[in-house]
PDB file as gemmi writes it, atoms N, CA and C in Angstrom:
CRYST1    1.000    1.000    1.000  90.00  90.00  90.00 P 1                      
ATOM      1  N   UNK A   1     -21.992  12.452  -3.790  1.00  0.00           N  
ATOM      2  CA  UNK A   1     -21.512  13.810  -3.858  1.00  0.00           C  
ATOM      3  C   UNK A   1     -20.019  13.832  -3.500  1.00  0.00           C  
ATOM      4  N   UNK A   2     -19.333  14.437  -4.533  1.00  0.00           N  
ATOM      5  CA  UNK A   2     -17.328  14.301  -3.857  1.00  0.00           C  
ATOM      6  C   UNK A   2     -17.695  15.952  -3.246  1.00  0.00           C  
ATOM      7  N   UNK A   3     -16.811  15.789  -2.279  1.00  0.00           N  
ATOM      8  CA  UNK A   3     -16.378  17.183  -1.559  1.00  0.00           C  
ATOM      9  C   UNK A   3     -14.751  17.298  -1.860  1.00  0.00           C  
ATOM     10  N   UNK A   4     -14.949  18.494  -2.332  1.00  0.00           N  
ATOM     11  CA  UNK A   4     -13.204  18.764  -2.379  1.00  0.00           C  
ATOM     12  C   UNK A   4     -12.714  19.646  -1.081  1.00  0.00           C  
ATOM     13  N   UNK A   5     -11.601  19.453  -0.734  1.00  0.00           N  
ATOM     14  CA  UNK A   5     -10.860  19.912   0.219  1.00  0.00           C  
ATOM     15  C   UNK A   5      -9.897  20.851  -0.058  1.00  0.00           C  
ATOM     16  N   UNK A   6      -9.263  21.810   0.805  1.00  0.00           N  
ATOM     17  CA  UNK A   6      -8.325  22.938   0.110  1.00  0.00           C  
ATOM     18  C   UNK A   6      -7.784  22.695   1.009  1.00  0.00           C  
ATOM     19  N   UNK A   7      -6.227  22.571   1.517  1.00  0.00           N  
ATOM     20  CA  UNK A   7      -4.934  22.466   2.512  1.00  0.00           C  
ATOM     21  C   UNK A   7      -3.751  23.321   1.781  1.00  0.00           C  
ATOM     22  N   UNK A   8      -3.588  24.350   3.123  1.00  0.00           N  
ATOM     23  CA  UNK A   8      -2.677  25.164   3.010  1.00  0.00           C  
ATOM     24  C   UNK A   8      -1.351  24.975   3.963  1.00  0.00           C  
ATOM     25  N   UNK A   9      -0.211  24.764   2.801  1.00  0.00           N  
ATOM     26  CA  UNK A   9       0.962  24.737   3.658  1.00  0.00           C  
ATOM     27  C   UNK A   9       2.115  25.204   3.448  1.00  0.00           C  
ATOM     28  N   UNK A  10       2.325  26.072   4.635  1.00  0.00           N  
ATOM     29  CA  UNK A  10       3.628  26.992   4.092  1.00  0.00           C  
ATOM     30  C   UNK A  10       5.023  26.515   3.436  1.00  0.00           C  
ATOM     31  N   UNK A  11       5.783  26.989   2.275  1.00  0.00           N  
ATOM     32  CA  UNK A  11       6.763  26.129   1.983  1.00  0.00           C  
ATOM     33  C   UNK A  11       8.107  27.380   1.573  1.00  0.00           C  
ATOM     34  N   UNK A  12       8.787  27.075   2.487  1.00  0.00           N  
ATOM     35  CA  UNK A  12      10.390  27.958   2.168  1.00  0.00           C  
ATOM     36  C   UNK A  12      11.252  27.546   0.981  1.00  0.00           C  
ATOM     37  N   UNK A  13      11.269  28.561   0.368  1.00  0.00           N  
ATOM     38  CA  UNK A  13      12.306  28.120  -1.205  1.00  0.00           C  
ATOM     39  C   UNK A  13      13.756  29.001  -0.689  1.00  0.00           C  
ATOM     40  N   UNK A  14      14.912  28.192  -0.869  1.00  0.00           N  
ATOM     41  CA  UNK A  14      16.253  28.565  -0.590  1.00  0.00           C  
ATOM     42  C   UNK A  14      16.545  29.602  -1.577  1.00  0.00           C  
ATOM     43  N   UNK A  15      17.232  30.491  -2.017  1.00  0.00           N  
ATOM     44  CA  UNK A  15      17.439  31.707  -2.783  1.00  0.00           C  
ATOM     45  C   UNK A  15      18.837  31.670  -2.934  1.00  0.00           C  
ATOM     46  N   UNK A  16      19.644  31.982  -3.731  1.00  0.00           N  
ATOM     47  CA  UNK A  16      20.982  31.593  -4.071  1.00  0.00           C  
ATOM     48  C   UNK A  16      21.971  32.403  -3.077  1.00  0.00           C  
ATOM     49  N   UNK A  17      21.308  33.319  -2.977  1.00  0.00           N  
ATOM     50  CA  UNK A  17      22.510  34.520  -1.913  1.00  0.00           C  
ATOM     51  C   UNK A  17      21.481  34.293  -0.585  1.00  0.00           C  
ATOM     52  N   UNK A  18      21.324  32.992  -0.161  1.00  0.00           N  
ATOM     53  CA  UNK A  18      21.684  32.641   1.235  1.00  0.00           C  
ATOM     54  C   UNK A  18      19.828  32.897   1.930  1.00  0.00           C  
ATOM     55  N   UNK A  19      19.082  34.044   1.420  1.00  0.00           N  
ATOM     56  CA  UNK A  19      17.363  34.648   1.885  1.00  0.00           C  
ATOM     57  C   UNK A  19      16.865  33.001   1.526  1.00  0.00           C  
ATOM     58  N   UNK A  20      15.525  33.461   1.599  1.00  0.00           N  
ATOM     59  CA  UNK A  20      14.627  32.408   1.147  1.00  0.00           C  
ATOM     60  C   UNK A  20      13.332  32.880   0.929  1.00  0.00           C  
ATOM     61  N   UNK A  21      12.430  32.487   0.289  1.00  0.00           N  
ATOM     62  CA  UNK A  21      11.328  33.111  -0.219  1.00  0.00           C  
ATOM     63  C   UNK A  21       9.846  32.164   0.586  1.00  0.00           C  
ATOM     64  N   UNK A  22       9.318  32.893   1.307  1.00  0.00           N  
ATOM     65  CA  UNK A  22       8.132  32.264   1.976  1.00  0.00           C  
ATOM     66  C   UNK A  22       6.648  32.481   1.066  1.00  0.00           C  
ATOM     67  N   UNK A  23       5.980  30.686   1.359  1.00  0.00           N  
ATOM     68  CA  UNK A  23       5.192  30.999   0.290  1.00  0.00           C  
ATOM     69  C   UNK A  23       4.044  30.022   0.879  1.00  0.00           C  
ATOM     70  N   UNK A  24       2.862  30.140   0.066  1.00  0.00           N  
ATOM     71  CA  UNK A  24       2.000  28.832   1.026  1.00  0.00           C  
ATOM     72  C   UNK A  24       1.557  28.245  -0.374  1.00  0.00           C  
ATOM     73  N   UNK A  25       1.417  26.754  -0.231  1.00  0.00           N  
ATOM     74  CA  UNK A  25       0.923  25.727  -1.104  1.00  0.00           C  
ATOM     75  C   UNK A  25      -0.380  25.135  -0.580  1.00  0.00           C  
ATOM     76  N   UNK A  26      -1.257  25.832  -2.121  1.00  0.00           N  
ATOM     77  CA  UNK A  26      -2.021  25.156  -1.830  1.00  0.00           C  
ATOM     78  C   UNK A  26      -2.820  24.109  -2.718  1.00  0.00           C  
ATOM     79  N   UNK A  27      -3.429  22.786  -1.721  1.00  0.00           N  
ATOM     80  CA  UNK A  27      -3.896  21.695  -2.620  1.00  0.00           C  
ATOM     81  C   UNK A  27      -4.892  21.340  -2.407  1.00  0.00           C  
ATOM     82  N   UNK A  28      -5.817  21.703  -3.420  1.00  0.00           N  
ATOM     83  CA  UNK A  28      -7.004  21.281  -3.554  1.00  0.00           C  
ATOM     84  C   UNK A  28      -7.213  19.422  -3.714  1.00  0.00           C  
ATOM     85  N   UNK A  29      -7.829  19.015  -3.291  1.00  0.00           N  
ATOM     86  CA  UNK A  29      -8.174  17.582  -3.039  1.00  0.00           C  
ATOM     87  C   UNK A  29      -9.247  16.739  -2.808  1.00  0.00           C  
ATOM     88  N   UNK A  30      -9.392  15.373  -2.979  1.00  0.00           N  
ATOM     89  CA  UNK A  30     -10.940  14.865  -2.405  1.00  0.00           C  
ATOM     90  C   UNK A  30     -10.438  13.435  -2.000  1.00  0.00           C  
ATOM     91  N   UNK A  31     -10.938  13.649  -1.202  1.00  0.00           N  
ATOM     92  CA  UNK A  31     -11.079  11.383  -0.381  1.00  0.00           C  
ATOM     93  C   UNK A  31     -11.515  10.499  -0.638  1.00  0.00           C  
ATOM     94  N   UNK A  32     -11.261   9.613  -1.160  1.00  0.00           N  
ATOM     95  CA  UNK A  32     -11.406   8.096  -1.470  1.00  0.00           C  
ATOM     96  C   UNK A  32     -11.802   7.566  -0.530  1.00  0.00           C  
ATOM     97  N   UNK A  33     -12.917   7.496   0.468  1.00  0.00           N  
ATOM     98  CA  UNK A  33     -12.865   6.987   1.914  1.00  0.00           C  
ATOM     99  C   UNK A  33     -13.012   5.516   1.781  1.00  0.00           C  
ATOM    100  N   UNK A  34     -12.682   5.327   3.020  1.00  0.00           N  
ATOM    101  CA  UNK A  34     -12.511   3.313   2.884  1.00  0.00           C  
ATOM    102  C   UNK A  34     -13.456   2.457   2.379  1.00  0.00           C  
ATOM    103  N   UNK A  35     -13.666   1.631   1.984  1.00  0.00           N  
ATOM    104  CA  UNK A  35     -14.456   0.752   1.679  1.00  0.00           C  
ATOM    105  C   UNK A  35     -14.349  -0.849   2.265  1.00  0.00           C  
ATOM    106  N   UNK A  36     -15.192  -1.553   3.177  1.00  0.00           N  
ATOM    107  CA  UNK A  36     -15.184  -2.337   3.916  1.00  0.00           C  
ATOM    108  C   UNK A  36     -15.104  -3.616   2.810  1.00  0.00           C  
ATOM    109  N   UNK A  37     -14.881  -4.733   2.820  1.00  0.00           N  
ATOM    110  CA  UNK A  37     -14.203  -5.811   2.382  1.00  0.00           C  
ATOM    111  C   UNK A  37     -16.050  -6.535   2.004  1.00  0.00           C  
ATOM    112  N   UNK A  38     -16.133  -6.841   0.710  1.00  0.00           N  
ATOM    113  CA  UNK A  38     -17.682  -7.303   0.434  1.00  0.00           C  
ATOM    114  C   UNK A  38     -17.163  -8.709  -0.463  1.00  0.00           C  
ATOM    115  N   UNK A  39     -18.395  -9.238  -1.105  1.00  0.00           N  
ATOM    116  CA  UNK A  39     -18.079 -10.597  -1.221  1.00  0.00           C  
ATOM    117  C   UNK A  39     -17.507 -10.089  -2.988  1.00  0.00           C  
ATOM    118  N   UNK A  40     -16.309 -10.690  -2.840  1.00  0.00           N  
ATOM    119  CA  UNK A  40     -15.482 -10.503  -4.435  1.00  0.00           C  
ATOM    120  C   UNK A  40     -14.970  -9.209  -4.819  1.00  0.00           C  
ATOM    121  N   UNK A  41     -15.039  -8.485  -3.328  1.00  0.00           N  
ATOM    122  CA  UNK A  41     -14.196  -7.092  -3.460  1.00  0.00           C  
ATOM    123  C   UNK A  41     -13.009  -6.818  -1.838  1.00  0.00           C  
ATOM    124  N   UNK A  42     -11.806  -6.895  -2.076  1.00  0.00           N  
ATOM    125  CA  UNK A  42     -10.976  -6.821  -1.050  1.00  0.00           C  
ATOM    126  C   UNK A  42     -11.465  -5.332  -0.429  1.00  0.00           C  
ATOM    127  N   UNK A  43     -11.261  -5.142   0.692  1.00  0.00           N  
ATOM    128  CA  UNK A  43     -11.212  -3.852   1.220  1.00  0.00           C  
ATOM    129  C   UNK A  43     -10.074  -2.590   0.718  1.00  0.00           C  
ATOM    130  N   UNK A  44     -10.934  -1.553   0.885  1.00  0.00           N  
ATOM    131  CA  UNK A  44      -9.765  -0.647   0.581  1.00  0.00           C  
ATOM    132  C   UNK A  44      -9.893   0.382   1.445  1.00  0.00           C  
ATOM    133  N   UNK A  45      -8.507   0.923   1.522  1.00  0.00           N  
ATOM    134  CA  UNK A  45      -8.257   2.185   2.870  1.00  0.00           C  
ATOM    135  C   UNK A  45      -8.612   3.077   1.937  1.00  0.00           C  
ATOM    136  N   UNK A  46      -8.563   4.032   3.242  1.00  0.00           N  
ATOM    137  CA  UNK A  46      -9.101   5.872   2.502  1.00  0.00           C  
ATOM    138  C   UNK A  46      -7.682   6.228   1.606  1.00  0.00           C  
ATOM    139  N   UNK A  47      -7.863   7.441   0.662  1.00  0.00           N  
ATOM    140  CA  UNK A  47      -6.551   7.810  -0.196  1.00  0.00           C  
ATOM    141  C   UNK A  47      -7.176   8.478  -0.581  1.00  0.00           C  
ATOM    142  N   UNK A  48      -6.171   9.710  -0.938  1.00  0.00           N  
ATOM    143  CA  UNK A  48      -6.480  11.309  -1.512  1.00  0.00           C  
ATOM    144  C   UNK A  48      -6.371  10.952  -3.259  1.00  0.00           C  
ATOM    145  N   UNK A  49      -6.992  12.063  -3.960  1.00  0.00           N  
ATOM    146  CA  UNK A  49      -6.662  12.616  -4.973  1.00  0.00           C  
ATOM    147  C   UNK A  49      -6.334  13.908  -5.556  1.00  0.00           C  
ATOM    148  N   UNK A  50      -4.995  14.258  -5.000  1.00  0.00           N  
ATOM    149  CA  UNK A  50      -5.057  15.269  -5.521  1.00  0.00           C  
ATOM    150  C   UNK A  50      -5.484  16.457  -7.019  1.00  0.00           C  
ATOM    151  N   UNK A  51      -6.285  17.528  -7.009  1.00  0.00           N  
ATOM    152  CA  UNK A  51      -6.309  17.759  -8.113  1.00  0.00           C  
ATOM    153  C   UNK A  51      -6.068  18.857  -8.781  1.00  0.00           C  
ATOM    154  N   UNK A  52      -5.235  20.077  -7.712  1.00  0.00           N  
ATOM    155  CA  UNK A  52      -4.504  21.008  -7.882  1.00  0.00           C  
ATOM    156  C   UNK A  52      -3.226  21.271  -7.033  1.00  0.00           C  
ATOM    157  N   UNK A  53      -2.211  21.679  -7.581  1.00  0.00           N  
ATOM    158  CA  UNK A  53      -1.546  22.214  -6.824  1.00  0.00           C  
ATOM    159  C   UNK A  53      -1.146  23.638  -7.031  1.00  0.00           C  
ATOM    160  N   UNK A  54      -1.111  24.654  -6.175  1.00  0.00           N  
ATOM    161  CA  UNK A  54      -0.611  26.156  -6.528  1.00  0.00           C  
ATOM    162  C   UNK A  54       0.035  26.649  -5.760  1.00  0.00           C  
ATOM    163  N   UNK A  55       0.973  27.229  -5.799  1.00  0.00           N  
ATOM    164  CA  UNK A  55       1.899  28.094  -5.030  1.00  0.00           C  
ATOM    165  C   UNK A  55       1.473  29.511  -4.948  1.00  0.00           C  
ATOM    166  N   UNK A  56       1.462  29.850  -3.881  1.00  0.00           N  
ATOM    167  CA  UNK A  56       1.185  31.758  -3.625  1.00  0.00           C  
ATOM    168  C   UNK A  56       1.367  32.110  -2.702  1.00  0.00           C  
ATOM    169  N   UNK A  57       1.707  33.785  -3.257  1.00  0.00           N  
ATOM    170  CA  UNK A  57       2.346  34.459  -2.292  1.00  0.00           C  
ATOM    171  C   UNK A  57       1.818  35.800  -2.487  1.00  0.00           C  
ATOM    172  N   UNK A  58       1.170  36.862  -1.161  1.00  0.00           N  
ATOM    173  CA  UNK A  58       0.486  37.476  -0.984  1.00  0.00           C  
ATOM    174  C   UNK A  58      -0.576  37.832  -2.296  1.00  0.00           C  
ATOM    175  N   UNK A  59      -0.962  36.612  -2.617  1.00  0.00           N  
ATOM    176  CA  UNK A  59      -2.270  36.878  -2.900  1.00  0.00           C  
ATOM    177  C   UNK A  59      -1.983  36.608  -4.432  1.00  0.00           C  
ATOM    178  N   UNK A  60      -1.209  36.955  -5.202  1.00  0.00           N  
ATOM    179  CA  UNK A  60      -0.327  36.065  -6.302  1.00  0.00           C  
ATOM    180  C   UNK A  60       0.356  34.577  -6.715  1.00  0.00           C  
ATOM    181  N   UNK A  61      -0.399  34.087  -7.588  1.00  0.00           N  
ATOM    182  CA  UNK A  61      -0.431  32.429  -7.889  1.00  0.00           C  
ATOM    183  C   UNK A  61       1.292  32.486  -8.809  1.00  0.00           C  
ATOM    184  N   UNK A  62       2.640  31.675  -8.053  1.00  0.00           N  
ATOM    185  CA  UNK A  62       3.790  31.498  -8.764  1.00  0.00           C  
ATOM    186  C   UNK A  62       3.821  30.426  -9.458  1.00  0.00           C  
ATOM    187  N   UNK A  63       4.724  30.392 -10.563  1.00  0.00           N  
ATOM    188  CA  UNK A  63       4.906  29.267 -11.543  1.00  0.00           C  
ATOM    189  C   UNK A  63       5.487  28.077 -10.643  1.00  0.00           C  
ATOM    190  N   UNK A  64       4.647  27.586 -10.672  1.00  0.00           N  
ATOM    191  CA  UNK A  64       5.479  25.839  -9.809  1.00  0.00           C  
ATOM    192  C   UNK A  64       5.627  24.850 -11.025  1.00  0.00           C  
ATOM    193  N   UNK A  65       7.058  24.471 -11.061  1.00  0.00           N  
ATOM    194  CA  UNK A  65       7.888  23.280 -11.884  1.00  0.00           C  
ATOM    195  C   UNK A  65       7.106  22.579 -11.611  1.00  0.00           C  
ATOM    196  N   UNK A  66       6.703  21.270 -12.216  1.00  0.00           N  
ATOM    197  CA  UNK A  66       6.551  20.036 -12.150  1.00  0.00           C  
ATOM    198  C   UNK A  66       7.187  19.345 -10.718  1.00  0.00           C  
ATOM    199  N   UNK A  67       7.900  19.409 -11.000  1.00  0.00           N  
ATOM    200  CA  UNK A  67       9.419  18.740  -9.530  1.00  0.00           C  
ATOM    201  C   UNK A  67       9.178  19.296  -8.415  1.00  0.00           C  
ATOM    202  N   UNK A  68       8.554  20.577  -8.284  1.00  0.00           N  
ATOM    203  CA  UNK A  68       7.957  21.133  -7.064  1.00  0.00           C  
ATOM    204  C   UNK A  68       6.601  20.703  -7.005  1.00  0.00           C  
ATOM    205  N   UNK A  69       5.853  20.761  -7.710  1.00  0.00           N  
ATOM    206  CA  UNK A  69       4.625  20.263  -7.206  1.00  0.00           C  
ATOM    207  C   UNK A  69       4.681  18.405  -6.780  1.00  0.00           C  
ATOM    208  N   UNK A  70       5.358  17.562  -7.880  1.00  0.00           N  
ATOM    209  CA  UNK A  70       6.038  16.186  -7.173  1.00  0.00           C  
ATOM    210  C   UNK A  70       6.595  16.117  -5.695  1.00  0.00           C  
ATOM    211  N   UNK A  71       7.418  17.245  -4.780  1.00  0.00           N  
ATOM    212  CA  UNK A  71       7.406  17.284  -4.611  1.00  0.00           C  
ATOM    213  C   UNK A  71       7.453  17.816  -3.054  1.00  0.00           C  
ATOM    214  N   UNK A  72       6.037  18.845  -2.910  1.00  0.00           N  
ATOM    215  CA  UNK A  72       5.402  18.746  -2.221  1.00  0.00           C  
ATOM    216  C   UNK A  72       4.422  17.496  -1.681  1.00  0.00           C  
ATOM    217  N   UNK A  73       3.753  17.110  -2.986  1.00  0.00           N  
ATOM    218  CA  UNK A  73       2.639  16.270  -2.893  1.00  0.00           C  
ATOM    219  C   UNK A  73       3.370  15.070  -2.723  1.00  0.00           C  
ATOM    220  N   UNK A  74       4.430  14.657  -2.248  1.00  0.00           N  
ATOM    221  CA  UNK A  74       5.270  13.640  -2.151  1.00  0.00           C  
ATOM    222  C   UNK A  74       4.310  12.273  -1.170  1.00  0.00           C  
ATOM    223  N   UNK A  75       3.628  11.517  -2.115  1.00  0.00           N  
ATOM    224  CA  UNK A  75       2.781  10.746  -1.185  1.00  0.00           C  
ATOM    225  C   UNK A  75       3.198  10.102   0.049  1.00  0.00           C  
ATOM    226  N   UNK A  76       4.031   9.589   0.082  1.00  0.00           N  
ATOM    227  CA  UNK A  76       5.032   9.445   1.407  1.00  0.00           C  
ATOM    228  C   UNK A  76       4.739  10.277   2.962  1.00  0.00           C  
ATOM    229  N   UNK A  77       4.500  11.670   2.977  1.00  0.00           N  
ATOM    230  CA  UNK A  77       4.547  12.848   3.421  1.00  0.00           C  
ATOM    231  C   UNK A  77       3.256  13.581   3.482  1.00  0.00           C  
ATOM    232  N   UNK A  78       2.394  13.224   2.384  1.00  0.00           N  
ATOM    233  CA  UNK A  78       1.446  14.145   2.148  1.00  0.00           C  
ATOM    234  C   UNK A  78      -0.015  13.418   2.226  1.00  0.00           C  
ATOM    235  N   UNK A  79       0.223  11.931   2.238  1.00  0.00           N  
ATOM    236  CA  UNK A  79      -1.019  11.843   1.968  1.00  0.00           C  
ATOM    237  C   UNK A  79      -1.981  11.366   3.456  1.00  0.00           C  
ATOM    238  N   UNK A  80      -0.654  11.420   4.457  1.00  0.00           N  
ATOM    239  CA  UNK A  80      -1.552  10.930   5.770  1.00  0.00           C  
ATOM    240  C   UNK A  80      -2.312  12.438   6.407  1.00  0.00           C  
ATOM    241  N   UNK A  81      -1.209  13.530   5.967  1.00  0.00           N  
ATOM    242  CA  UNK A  81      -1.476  15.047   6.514  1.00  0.00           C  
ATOM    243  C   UNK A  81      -3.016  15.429   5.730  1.00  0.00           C  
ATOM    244  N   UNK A  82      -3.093  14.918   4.561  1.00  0.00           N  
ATOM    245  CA  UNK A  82      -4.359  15.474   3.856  1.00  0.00           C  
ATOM    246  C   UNK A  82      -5.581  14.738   4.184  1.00  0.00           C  
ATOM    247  N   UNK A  83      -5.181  13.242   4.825  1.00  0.00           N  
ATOM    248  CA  UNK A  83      -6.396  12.733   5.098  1.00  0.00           C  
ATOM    249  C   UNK A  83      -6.661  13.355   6.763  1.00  0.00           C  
ATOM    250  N   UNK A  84      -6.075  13.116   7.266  1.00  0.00           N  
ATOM    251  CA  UNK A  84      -5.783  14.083   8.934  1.00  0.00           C  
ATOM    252  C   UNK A  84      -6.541  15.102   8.580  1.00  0.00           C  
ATOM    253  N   UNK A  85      -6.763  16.271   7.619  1.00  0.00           N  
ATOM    254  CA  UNK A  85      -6.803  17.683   7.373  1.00  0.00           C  
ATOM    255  C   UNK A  85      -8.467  17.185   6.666  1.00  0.00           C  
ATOM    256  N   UNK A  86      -8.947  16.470   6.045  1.00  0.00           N  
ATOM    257  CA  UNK A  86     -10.349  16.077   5.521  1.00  0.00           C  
ATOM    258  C   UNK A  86     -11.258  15.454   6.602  1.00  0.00           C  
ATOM    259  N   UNK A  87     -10.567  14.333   7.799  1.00  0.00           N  
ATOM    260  CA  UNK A  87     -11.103  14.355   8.723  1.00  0.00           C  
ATOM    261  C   UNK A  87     -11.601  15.626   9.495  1.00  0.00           C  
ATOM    262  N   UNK A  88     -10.702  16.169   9.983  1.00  0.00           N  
ATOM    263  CA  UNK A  88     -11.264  17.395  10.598  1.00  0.00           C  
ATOM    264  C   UNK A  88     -11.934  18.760  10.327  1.00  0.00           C  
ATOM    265  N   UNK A  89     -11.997  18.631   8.921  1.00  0.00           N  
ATOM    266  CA  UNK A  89     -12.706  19.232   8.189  1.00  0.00           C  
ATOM    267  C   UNK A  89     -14.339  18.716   8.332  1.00  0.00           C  
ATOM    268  N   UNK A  90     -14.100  17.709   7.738  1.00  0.00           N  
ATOM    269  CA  UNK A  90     -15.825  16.643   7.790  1.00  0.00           C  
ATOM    270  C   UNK A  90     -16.606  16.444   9.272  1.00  0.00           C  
ATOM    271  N   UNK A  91     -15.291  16.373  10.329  1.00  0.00           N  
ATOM    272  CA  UNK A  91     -16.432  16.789  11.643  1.00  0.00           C  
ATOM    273  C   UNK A  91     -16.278  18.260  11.938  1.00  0.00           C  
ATOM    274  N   UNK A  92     -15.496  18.801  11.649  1.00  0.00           N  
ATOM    275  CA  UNK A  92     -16.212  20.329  11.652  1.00  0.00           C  
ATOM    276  C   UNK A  92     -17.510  20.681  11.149  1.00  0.00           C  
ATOM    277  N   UNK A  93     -18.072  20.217  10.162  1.00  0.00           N  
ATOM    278  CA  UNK A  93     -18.856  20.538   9.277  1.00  0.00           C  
ATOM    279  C   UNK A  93     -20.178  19.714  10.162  1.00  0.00           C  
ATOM    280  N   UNK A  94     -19.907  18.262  10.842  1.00  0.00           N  
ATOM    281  CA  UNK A  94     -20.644  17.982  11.211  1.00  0.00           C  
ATOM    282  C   UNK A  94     -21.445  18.815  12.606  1.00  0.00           C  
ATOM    283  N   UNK A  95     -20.250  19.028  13.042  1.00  0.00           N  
ATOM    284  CA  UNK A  95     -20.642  19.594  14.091  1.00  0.00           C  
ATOM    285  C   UNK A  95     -21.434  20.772  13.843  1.00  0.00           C  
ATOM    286  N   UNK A  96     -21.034  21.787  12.902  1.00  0.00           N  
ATOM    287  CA  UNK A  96     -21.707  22.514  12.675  1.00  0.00           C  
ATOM    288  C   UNK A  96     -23.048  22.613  12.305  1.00  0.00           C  
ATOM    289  N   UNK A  97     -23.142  21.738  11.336  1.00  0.00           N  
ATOM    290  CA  UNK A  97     -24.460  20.646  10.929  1.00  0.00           C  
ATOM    291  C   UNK A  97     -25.709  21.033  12.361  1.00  0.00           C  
ATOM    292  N   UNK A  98     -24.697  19.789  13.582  1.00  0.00           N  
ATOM    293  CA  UNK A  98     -25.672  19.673  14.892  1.00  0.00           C  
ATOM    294  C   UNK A  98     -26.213  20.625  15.517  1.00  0.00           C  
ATOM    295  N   UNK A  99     -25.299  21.851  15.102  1.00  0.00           N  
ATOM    296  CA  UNK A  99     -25.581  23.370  16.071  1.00  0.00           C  
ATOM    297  C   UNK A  99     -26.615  23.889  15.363  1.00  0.00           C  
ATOM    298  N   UNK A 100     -26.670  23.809  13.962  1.00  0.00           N  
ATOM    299  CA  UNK A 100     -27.769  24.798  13.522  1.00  0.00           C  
ATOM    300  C   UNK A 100     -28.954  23.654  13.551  1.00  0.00           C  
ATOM    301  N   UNK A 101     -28.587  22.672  13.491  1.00  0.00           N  
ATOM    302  CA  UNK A 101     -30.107  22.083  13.907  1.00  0.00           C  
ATOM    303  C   UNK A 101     -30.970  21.838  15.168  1.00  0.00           C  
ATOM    304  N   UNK A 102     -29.520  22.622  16.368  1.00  0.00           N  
ATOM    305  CA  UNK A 102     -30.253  21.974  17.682  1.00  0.00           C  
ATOM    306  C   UNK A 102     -30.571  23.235  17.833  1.00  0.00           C  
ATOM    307  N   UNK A 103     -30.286  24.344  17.081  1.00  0.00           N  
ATOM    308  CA  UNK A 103     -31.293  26.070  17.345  1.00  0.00           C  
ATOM    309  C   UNK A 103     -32.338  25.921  17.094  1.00  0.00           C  
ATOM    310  N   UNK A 104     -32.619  25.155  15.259  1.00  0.00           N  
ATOM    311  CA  UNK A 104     -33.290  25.075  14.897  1.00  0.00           C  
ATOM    312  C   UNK A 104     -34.754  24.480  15.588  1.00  0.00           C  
ATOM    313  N   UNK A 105     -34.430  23.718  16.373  1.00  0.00           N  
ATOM    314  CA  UNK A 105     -34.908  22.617  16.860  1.00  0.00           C  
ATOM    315  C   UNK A 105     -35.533  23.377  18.120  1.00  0.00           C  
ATOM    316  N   UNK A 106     -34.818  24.353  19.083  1.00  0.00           N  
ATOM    317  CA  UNK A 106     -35.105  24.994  20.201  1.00  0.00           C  
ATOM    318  C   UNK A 106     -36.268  26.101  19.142  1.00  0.00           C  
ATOM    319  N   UNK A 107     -36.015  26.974  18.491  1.00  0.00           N  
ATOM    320  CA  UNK A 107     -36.826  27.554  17.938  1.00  0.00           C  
ATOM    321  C   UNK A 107     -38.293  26.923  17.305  1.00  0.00           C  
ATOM    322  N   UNK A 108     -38.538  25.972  16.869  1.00  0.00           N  
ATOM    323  CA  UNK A 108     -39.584  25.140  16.809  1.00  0.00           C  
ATOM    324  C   UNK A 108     -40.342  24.803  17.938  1.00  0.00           C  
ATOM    325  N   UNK A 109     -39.757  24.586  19.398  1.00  0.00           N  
ATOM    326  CA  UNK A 109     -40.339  24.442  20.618  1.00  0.00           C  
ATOM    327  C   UNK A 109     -41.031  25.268  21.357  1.00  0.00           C  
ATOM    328  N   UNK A 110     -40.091  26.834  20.955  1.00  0.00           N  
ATOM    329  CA  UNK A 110     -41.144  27.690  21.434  1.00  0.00           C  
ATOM    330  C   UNK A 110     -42.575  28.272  21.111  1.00  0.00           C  
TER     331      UNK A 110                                                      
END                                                                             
C-alpha cells in the first residue's frame, strides 16, 4: 500500500516595488523507505517522490513556473525535510492506531 503525504510550506515571493507576496507550497509525496542490503541487491536509503507541487494562497491554487516548483523541491533542501515530515506523520498515525485499540481493548474487558 503507498501512502501519500501532503507538506505545507510557507514561501515569500519578492514583488518588484519592494512588498512580497505570502503563500504556502504545497507537496504532495510518498517514501521510498529503506531497503536492507540482500544477497545480489545493495542496500538502499529512504527517498521521496514527489508528485505534486502547488502554490496557494487563501484558498486559491497560483500558476507556479516550472523554475519555482524546481525550485522549491530543490532535493538538496527538500528531501531530508519531507522525509523528517513522513516520519512523524507515520508515528502519529501509529500512535493513534495504539489509542483506539487500547479503548478498544478496555471496552471489551468490561
Amino acid at each position: 500500500m503507498t501512502t501519500f503525504y501532503t507538506y505545507h510550506e510557507p514561501v515569500y515571493i519578492d514583488v518588484r516595488d519592494g512588498s512580497y507576496i505570502e503563500a504556502t507550497a504545497e507537496i504532495t509525496y510518498r517514501v521510498v523507505w529503506p531497503y536492507p542490503a540482500s544477497y545480489g541487491q545493495p542496500a538502499e536509503d529512504a527517498s521521496t517522490d514527489i508528485q505534486s507541487v502547488r502554490l496557494m494562497k487563501d484558498g486559491a491554487e497560483l500558476d507556479l513556473p516550472t523554475w519555482m516548483s524546481d525550485l522549491i523541491t530543490c532535493p538538496d533542501t527538500m528531501e531530508r525535510e519531507l522525509l523528517d515530515h513522513a516520519f512523524k506523520e507515520r508515528e502519529a498515525a501509529s500512535d493513534d492506531a495504539a489509542d483506539h485499540y487500547g479503548r478498544l481493548a478496555q471496552q471489551w474487558r468490561r
